[in-house]
Structures are given as C-alpha cells and as structure tokens.
N, C-alpha and C positions, 0 to 999 in steps of 0.2 A: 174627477178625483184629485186630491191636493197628494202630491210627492215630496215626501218629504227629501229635502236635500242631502248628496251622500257626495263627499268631494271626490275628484275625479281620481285622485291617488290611489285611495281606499276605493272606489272601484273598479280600478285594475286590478288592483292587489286580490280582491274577492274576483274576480272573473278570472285569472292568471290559476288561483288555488281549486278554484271550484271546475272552470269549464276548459281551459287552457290545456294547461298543465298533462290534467288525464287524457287527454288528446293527442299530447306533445312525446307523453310517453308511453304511448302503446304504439304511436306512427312512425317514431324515430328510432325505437328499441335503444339501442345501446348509441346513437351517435349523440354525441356532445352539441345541448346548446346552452343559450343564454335566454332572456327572458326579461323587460325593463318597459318602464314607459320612462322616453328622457324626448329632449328635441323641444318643437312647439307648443305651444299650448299653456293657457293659464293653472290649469290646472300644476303643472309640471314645477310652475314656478309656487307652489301653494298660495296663489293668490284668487283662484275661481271662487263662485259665488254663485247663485244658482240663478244669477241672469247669465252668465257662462252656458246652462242649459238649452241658450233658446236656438242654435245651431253649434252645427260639426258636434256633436256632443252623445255621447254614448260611451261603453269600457274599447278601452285601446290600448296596445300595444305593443313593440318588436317583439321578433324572435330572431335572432342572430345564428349562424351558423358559420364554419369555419368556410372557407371558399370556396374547395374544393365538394364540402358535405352542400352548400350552397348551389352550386352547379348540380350536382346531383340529386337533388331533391325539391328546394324552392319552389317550382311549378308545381309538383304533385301536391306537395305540402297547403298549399294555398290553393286548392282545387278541396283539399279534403276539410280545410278547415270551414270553405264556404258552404261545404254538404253539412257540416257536423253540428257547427255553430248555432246555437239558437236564435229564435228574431228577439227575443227582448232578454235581459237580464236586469234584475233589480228595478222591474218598471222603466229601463231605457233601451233605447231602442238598437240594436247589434249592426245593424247595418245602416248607414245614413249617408246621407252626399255630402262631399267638400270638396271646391265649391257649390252654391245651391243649385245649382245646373246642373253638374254634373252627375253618375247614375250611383244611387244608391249602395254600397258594397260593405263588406265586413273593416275592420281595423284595425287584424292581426294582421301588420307584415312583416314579413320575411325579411331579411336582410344580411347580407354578405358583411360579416362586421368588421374586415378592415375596408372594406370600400366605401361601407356607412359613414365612416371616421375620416376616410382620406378624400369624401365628396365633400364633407363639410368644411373639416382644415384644409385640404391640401396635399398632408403627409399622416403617414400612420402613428398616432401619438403613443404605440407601443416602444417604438425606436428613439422616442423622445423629441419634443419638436423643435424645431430650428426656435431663433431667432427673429426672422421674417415669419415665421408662420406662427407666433405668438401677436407679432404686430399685426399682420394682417387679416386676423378672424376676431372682427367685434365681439363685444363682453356679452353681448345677448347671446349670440349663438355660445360662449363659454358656459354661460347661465344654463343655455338647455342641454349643453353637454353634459354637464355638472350636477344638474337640479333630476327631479324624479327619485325612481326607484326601482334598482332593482330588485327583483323577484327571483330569479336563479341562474346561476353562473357557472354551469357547467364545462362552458370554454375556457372557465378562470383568466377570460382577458378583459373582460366587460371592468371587472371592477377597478384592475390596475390601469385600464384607459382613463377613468373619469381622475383616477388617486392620480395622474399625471398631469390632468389640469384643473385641478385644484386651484392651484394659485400659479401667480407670474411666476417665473425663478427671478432673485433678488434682483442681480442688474436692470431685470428689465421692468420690473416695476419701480425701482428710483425711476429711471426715465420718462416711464409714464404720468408720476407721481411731478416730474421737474416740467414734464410737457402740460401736464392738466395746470402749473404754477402757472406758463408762460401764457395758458390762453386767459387766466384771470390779467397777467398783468399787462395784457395788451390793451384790455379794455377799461382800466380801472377807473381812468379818467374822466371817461366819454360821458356817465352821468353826468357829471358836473358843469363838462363843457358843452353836451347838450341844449341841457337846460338853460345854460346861459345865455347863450343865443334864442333863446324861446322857442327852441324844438324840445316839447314837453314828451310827444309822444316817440321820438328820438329814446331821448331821457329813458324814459320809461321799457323801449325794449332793449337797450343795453340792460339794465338792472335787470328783468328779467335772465340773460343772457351770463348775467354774471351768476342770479341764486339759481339758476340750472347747474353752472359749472362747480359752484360750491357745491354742493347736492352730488354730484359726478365727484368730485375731490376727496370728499365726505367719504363715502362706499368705498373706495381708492384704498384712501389709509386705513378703511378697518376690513380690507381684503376683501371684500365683495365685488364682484363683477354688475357694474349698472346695467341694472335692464334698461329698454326702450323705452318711449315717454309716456306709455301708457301707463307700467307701472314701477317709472322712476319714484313719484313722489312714497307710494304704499313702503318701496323696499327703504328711502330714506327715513317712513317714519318709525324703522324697528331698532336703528342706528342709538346708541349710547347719547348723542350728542343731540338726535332730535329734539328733546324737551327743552335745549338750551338755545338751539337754530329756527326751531319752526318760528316762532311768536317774532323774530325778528326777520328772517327771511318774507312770511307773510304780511310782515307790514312794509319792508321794503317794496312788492310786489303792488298792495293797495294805497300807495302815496301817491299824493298828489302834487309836488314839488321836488326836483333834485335835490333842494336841502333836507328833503324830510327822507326822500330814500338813501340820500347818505349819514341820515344820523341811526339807519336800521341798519346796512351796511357795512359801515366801519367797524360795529362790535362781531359783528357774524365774520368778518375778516379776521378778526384777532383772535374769536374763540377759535377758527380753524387754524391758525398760524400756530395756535398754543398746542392745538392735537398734533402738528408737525414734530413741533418740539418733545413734546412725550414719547412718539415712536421713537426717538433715540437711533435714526438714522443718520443725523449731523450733527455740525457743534450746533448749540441753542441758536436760533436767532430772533432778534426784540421782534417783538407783537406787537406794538403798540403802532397804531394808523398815524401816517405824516404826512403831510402836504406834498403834493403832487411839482417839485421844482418851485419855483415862486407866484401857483398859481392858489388858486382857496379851493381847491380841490382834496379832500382826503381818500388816498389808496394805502396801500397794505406794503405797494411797490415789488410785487408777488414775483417780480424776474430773479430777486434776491435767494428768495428758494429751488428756483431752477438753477440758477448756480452752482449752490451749495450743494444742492443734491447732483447734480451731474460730475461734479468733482468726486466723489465716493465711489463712482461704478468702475468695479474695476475692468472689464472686458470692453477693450480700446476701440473693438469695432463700434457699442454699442455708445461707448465716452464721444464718439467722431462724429455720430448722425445727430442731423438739424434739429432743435427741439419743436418737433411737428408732431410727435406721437406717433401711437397704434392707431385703428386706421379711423376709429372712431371718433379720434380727437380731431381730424382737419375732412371727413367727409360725416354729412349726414341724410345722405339718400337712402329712404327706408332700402330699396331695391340693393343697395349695397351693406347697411349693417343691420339687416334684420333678417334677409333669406338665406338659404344656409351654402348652397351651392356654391364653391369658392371662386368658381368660372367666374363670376360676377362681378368679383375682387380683383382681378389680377392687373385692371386697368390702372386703377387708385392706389391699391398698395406701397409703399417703399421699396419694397424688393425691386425692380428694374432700376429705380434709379443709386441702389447701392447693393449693385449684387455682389459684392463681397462679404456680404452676413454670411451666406449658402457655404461660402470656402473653410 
C-alpha cells in the first residue's frame, strides 16, 4: 500500500492533539507540562521528505516537566504511556528502534526541562546564557533548539527558552560575523597560488572550502543558524541572495582551472561584501576584488571586515578574544558540533583558555 507522505511536524502535531495530549491530561491532572518536538531530526528542521521515512521515523515527541513534578513522576509516566500508546498512528509505526539495533520503544519522552537545556548548552538559558556558552554550542544544535514546534506550554518556560535563543546578542554575532571574515581571508589566495604551482586539485578544495564559508557567512548575516553539511546547501537556497550566489558559487565549484574559479569567485565575494555593507553594522567598506599584494591573485582581502567589525563590539571582554570564533568556526568533528551533549565540548571550547568571559 502507497502512504501517502505527512511531514513529521504535522504528525506530532496530530498525535500530540489526538493521542498525547488526553493521556497527558487525565495522568497528570493538574501538574503543569509542556509538549514540543525540537532537538534532532530533519523533520524538526522542515527539511524531511519521505526518504526521511525509511528509519527512526514515526510521531515523536517531549514532554517536559518541571524537576521536581519530574522526579516524581517520569518513570510512572513513561510506563503508562507505553501501555496506552498505540502501535501505529497515521499508517506509522509508534514504536521503532534508533539505532537499528537497538529494541524497539515508543517516542514520547519525558524530560526534566531544565536539565534538557543545561545537557545541551551547558547552562539553563532561562537565566540567560553566558558568553562562552553562546560560543561554545554549535549552530546545529541552536537550529534544533530553535526549530520544531511547540504544541503546549503549560510550564510557560518552554517558549521563553527557545525566544532566548533565537538569535546571538549583538556583540557576539559581529564577532562571529569578523571570525567567519577571517577564515575567508585566510584562504583567499590559495586558489590562485595553488594552481600555480599545478596543484589543480589543491586549487579546487580551497575553492570549495571558501563557497562553504561564503554559504556559512551567507545564513550569518541574515540571522540564521547553519545547519550541518547535510542540509547546509537546502538552508542556503531559501536565502535572499541565493539566486544571485548559487549560479556563481556552482560554477566556481565545477571549474577546471584557478583562473576560471576565480573569475566565479570574485563576484560572489563582492555580492557578499555588499550584503555586509547593507546590514549597517559599519562604516561602508569597497567591494570591489583586488589583487592579493603584488601577486595576480584576486581576494576580497576579507581580514578588512574582521577589523572593522571587531572595532564596534562594545563588551571589551568579547573586543579582546582571538578572532577564532564560536566553536564551529575552528573545530569540525561531527562528534563535537552536531551531538548535543555539551560534555563533548568542553575540551575545544574557548572557555578554559579565556575564563574570564564567566566573571
């Protein structure tokens, strides 16, 4: 039998109202929860498709409880919902493995929802989060904090968590925005001088390495948190500036000579330098690509806007660290910015080597 596809949002949303829900509140009576699907998962980011179906795949989602109603209840709760719960809804299946080895079980869980928040970040982003603990929890995981839906917020903390990380606070996105400058103008040259040498395939992953970081720069300045590389390129093609970047990014990407990916390049350089210019974070600075020192090289010379923008931030702690970024811009081990546990982090982070953000 053909199933028709029903994105994994909308069916939380329908299993939340239909089967959840009246469970939730005849078991809990009067204690206060919450209700969301946020965290992992494509669906979460609306990017799923019904090859998404072919595992981990059925309705899911938390249920949060305050800590205290947590301790108290959580075991029962999840005893009753695996009695109550049906095996299939909407033609999928209620209980399934993840990983595929692992046994089969329902998808509603429980969860203590500041310890939900403070296993992911760090810290409880009710209190407002640090400075390190904004640098140090990759934009994926902000993505799945952020992204989903909730369904009901009876703890009324659910929703002012996600409204907290919403977006960087200003300082710390110029920073990021002057860090994501520095790692284009590290590289700007290497196509050129690559190639020169007749290291083509050289050539060729710097360029790559640069239309990543444009694309990551891209989402930056129109406030989006980059997702992973699965579905970086999906989240940059909904971007303003797509239909003006893709057709040159892509041909920088299929060239076959450094002259030919720097003549794709250089204007993808300048249309982003120009979107710099628009956000009206500094004074203007020229867009126009110049020669790399007295070489025939053409860059953007992209350290110019890490300058400019590090000169604007006013919080001196954040004006003083290296421009190496949040933690995504100088580590990219899936195990470090894509699982969510922050224990993971703590080795990489900034925080040890400038613990004076915390003070």
């Amino acid at each position: 039998m053909t199933r028709t596809f029903l994105p994994g949002l909308e069916l939380a949303r329908l299993f939340h109202t239909e089967v959840v829900a009246p469970i939730l509140d005849t078991a809990l009576d009067r204690v206060p929860y919450s209700a969301a699907l946020i965290g992992w998962g494509s669906e979460v980011q609306g990017f799923d498709t019904a090859r998404s179906t072919d595992h981990a795949w059925g309705p899911r989602m938390q249920v949060f409880l305050s800590s205290g109603d947590f301790r108290a209840h959580a075991d029962e709760l999840d005893a009753l919902l695996d009695r109550e719960l049906p095996q299939t809804f909407r033609g999928y299946p209620v209980r399934f493995p993840f990983p595929d080895s692992a046994p089969a079980r329902h998808w509603v869980h429980v969860h203590d929802i500041q310890g939900f928040f403070t296993e992911h970040l760090g810290e409880d982003p009710a209190a407002g989060l640090s400075v390190s603990g904004w640098l140090t929890t990759p934009t994926q995981v902000l993505r799945e904090l952020t992204g989903g839906a909730v369904f009901h917020d009876g703890l009324g903390l659910l929703d002012s968590c996600r409204k907290e990380l919403t977006w960087y606070p200003d300082d710390v996105w110029r920073y990021i925005l002057a860090c994501q400058w520095m790692r284009l103008s590290q590289e700007e040259p290497f196509v050129g001088r690559c190639g020169e040498v007749g290291d083509d395939l050289g050539s060729a992953v710097v360029a790559a390495r640069q239309v990543r970081d444009l694309m990551k720069l891209c989402l930056l300045m129109n406030r989006i948190y980059p997702p992973y590389s699965k579905w970086l390129g999906t989240a940059f093609a909904e971007l303003p500036c797509a239909a003006a970047l893709t057709p040159l990014l892509s041909a920088a990407l299929a060239a076959r000579s450094w002259q030919e990916r720097e003549r794709h390049l250089s204007p993808a350089y300048e249309i982003t330098a120009g979107m710099h210019n628009d956000l009206g974070l500094t004074e203007p600075l020229e867009t126009k690509a110049r020669y790399f020192h007295t070489r025939p090289f053409l860059v953007m010379d992209g350290h110019r806007f890490t300058d400019t923008l590090m000169a604007t931030i006013n919080d001196p702690r954040i004006r003083s660290l290296p421009p190496v970024g949040a933690i995504d811009q100088f580590v990219d081990s899936t195990d470090v910015t894509q699982f969510a546990s922050r224990r993971t982090r703590y080795i990489t982070g900034p925080v040890p080597a400038v613990p004076h953000l915390d003070k």
